[in-house]
N, C-alpha and C positions, 0 to 999 in steps of 0.2 A: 370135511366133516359133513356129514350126512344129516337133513332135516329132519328134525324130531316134529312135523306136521304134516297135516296133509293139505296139498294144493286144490286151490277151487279152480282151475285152469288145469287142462291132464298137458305137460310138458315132456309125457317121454318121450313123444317121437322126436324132437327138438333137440331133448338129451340126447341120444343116441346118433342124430344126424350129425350135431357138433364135436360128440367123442371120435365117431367114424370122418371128419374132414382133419379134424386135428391130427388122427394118428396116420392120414396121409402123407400130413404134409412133414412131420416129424420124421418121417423116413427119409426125409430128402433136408430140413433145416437141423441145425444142432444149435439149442438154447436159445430162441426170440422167442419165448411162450407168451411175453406180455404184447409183440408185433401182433403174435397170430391172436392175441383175443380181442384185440383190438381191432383188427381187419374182420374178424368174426359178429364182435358188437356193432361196425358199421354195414356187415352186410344183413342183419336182420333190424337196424334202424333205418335202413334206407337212404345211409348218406354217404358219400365220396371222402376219398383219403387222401392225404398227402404225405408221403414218406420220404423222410429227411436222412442222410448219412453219407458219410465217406463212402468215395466207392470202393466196393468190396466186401461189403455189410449184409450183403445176399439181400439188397429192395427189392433189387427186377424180379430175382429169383421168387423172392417169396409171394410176393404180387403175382407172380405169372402160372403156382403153386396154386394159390387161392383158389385162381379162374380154371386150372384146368380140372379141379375137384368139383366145378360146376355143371353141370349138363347143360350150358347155354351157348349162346356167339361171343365170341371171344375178339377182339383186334387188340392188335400193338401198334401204338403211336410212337416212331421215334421222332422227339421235338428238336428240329435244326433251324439255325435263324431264318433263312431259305423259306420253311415251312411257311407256305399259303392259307387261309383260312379255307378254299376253295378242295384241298389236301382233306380239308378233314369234314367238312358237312356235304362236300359234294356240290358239283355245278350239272348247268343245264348246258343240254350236246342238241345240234341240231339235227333229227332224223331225216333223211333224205326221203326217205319211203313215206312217210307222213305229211312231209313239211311244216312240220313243228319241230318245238323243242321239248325236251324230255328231260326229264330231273334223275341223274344219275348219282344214286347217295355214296355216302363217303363211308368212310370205314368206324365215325361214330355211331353211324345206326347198327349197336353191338349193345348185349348185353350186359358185359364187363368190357371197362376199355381200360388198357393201361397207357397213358403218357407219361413214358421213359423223357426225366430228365425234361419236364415242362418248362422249366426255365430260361429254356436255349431258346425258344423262340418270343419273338418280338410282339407287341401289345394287339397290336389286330389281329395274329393270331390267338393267342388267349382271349380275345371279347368274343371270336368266334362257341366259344365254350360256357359262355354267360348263360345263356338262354338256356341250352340245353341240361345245364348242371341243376340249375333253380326249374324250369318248368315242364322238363321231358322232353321237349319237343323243339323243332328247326325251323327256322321260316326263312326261305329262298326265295325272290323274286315275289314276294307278297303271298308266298303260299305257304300253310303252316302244314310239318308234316311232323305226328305223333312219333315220338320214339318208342320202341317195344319195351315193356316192363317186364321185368325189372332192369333197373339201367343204373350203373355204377363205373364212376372214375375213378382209377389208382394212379395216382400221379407219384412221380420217383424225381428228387432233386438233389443236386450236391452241393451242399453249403459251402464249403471251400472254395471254389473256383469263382468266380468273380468273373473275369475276362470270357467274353462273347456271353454273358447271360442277363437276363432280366428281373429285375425284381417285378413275382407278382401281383396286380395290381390288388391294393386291400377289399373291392369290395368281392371279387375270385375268391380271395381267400377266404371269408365269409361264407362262401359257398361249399367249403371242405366240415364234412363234422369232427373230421381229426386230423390233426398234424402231429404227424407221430413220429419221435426221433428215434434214431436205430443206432445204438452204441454198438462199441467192439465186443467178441463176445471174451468171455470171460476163459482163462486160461487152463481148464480142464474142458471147456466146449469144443476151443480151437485145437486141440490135443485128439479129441476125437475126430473133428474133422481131418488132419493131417494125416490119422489114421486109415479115414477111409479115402482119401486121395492115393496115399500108398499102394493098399488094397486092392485100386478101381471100383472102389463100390460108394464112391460121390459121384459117380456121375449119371444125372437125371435123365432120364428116359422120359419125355410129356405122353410121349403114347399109350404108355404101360401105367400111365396112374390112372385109379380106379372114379369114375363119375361119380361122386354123392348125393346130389342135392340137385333135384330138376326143378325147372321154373314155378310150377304148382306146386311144389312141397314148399320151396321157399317164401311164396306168395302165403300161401295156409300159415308159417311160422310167424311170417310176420304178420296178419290176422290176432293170432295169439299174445306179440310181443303188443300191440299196441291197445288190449284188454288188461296186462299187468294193471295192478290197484295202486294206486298213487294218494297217500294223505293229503288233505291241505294242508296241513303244516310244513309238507317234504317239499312240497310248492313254494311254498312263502321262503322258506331255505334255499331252492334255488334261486328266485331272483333277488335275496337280499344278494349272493355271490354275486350275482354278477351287477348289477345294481354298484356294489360296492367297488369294482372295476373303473368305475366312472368318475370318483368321487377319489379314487388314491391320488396321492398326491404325486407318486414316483408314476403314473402313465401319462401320457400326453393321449392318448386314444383308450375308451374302452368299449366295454364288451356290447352288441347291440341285441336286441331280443332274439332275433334269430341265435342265438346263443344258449339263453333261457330253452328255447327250444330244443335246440341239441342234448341239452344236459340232461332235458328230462325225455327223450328216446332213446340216447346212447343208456343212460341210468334203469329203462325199464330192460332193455337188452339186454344189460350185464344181468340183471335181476332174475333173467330165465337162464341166461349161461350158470347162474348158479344154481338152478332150479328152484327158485322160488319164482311165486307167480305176485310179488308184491317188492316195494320199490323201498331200500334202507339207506340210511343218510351215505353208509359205509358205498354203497352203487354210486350216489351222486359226487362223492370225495374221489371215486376211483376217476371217474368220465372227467370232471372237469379240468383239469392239467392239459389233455390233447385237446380238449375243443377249446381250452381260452388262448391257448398260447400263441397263434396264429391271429388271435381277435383282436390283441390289444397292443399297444406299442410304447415303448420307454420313453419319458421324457427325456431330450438329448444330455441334458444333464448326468442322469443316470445311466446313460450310456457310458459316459465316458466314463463314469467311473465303474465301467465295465460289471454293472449287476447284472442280476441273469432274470430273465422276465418270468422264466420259471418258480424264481424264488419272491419274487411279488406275488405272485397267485396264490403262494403256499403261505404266506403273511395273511390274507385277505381269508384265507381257508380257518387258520390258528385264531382266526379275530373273533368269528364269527361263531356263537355258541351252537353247537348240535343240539337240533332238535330230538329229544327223546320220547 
């Protein structure tokens, strides 16, 4: 449905850029519409994802879709226990011709990075991912070296498997603005898919997809995303949520402001994906599920009687009156 106002923010170019990455990536995904708008609200809030599902849910794929619609540097991280921290920020190599040493960067200095299946590797490698996640930047041997902006992680995990993985550590997770789970698709999607396996025309070509979205556009977009108009009242409504995360009796862990935070950048983002240039309760009900779900943690009690943390947040959502 189309806005019956006019914006005080001009959002077409935004619109346009999002309809044109979407209908990229749509050539190649069949039915994750709410995956791709949710990788699309974190790449104009500037925050990192982490995408959950059985394999075979098309994560890598769609994650790998994303970045190639970008005109940026791109790397893939595959996380093996094995994996070094040294793998991924880079060490210093001694130059013979100089007689010193030289800081040889690793494959996170990229603009989008995907780690495939981050869970495989062990806690010193993911603290290696601390720093850079939260402040852009790496510091090796007491030297700090700026990461290129824009900078974003796709982290891809398999909940099922258990054996040889880690759980990671809560305050990493903190550091994602969404955990976003990827169900099966639904039985007229998969249908079309099998179709085009038949065919031969599922199979992705990265070369042949079309660049969207260059560094400076996306920097200008999100300029834009973070002048959306925000009430006070829409404020005071996100931290009572999370606020009330704290305070439930079914969590043992809740939400910390960085949270708050999230809700209310993923909420102005959604807010120009719909093209409005102002922020509705209806934005911050959508964002909060993927950014709390990863924040907060069941008490073991509720565990066992196997509730879904999912369905606490949506209690905590129902409790809590909309602001009008």
């Amino acid at each position: 449905m189309e806005n019956q106002f006019e914006n005080r923010i001009d959002l077409s170019e935004l619109d346009a850029l999002t309809k044109a990455v979407k209908t990229e990536i749509s050539n190649h995904i069949i039915g994750q519409n709410e995956l791709i708008d949710l990788l699309l609200i974190a790449l104009f809030a500037d925050g990192h994802v982490l995408i959950e599902g059985a394999p075979g849910v098309a994560k890598t794929l769609s994650a790998k879709l994303l970045a190639h619609t970008l005109n940026m540097k791109f790397k893939r991280l595959q996380f093996t226990p094995d994996l070094m921290p040294s793998d991924i920020i880079g060490t210093s190599i001694f130059n013979v011709k100089t007689s010193d040493f030289e800081f040889k960067r690793g494959p996170l200095f990229a603009n989008i990075v995907l780690a495939d299946e981050i869970n495989r590797s062990p806690a010193k490698t993911q603290a290696a991912l601390f720093e850079a996640m939260e402040e852009r930047q790496i510091t090796v041997d007491g030297t700090t070296y700026p990461l290129d902006l824009p900078f974003m992680v796709l982290a891809t995990q398999n909940p099922i498997e258990q054996e040889g993985t880690y759980r990671l550590p809560e305050a990493q997770l903190d550091r994602f603005l969404f955990k976003i789970k990827v169900d099966y698709p639904a039985l007229e999607h998969e249908t079309i898919m099998l179709q085009n396996v038949h065919t031969k025309a599922a199979l992705t070509d990265f070369s042949k997809i079309t660049k969207v979205l260059t560094i400076t556009q996306l920097l200008q977009l999100r300029s834009l995303v973070s002048r959306v108009i925000v009430e006070n009242h829409l404020l005071q409504y996100i931290v009572q949520i999370v606020n009330s995360t704290r305070k439930n009796p079914a969590l043992f862990l809740g939400a910390s402001p960085r949270a708050s935070i999230a809700i209310l950048n993923a909420a102005k983002a959604n807010a120009c994906l719909q093209n409005r240039d102002f922020v509705s309760p209806d934005d911050i009900k959508y964002v909060t599920l993927p950014v709390l779900r990863h924040r907060v943690q069941l008490t073991p009690e509720k565990e066992m009687e196997g509730i879904a943390v999912e369905s606490v947040i949506q209690q905590i959502l129902d409790k809590i009156e909309v602001p009008r």
